[in-house]
C-alpha positions in Angstrom: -6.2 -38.5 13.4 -9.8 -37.2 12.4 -12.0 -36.9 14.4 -14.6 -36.8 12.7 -16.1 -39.2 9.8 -13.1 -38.7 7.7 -15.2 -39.6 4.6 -17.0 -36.8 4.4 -16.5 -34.1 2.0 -15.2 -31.0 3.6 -16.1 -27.6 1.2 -14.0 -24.3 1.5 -15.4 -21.1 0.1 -13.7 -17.9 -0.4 -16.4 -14.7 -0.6 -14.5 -11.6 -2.6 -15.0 -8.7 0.2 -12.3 -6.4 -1.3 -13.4 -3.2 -0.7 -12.8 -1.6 -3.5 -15.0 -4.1 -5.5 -11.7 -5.5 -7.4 -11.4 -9.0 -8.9 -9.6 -11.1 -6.2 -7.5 -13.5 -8.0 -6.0 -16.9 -6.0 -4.1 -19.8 -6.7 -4.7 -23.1 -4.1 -3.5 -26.3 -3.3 -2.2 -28.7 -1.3 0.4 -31.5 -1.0 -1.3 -33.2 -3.4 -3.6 -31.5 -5.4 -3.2 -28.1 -7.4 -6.5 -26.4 -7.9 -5.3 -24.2 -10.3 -5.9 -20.1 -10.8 -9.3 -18.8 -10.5 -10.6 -15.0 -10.5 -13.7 -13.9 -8.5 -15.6 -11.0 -8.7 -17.0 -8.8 -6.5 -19.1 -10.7 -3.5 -18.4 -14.0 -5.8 -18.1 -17.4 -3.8 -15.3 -19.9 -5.1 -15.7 -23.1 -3.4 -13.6 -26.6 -3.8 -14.4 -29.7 -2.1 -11.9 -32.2 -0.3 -11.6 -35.4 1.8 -9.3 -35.0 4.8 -7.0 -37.6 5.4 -7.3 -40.1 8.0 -3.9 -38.8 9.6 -5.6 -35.3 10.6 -2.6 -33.6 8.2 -4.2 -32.4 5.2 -3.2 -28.2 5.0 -4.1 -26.1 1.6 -3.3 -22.6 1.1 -3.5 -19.9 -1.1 -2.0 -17.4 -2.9 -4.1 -14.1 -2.9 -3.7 -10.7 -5.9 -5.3 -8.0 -6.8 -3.6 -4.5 -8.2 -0.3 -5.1 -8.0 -1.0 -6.4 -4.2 0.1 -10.2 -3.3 -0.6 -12.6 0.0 -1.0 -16.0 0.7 -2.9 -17.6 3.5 -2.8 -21.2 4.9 -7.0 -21.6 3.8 -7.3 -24.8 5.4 -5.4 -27.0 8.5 -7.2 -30.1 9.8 -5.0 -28.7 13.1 -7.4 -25.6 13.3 -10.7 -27.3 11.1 -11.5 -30.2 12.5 -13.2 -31.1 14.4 -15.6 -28.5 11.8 -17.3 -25.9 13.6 -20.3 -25.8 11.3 -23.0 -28.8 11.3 -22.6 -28.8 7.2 -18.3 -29.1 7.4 -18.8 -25.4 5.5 -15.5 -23.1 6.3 -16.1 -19.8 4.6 -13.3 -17.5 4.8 -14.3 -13.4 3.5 -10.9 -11.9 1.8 -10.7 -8.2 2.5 -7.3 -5.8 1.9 -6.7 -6.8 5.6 -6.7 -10.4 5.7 -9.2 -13.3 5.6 -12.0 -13.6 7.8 -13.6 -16.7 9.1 -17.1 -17.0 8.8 -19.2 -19.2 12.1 -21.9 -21.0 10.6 -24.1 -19.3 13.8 -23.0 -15.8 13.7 -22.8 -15.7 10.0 -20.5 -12.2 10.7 -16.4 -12.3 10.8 -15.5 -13.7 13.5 -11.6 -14.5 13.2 -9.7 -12.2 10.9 -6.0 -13.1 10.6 -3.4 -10.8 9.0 -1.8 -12.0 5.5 1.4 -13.7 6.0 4.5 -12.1 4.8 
């Protein structure tokens, strides 16, 4: 179950870090909800917006390509999210060649980088 308020809005943003300064494109969703391609640019920010369920299940992930290259990465699990680390229920994740990289709203450096899954 949550534990926090499980009405409020919990935002995900993905920052483009590839460093080669390629468009990152990704493809996200959920159970429930498909949000659909998107491309970002170099250093862009995508962000989407969700409520968590009440059950503490909610999970989205993504599919990540650029250049021929393909991953996909579980973006968001109320299992490792909540309760939110960050005061604003921000989770910023950095994609680089490498894997994604959690961002702590304190440190604002990578702090958890986790390989793609195969």
């Amino acid at each position: 179950m949550c534990a926090t308020k499980c009405s409020a809005k919990t935002k995900v943003r993905v920052v483009n870090k590839l460093e080669d300064r390629q468009d990152l494109h990704l493809h996200c969703k959920s159970k429930d909800d498909d949000l659909g391609t998107q491309v970002v640019t170099p250093d862009g920010i995508w962000t989407f917006s969700f409520d968590p369920n009440f059950w503490g299940t909610t999970q989205f992930f993504c599919r990540f390509w650029w250049n021929g290259d393909s991953h996909w990465f579980h973006i968001y699990r109320a299992s490792r999210h909540d309760p939110p680390l960050c005061p604003d229920e921000n989770i910023i994740w950095e994609v680089k060649k490498t894997g994604p990289c959690f961002i702590t709203c304190f440190k604002k450096k990578p702090e958890l980088c986790d390989p793609w899954k195969s």
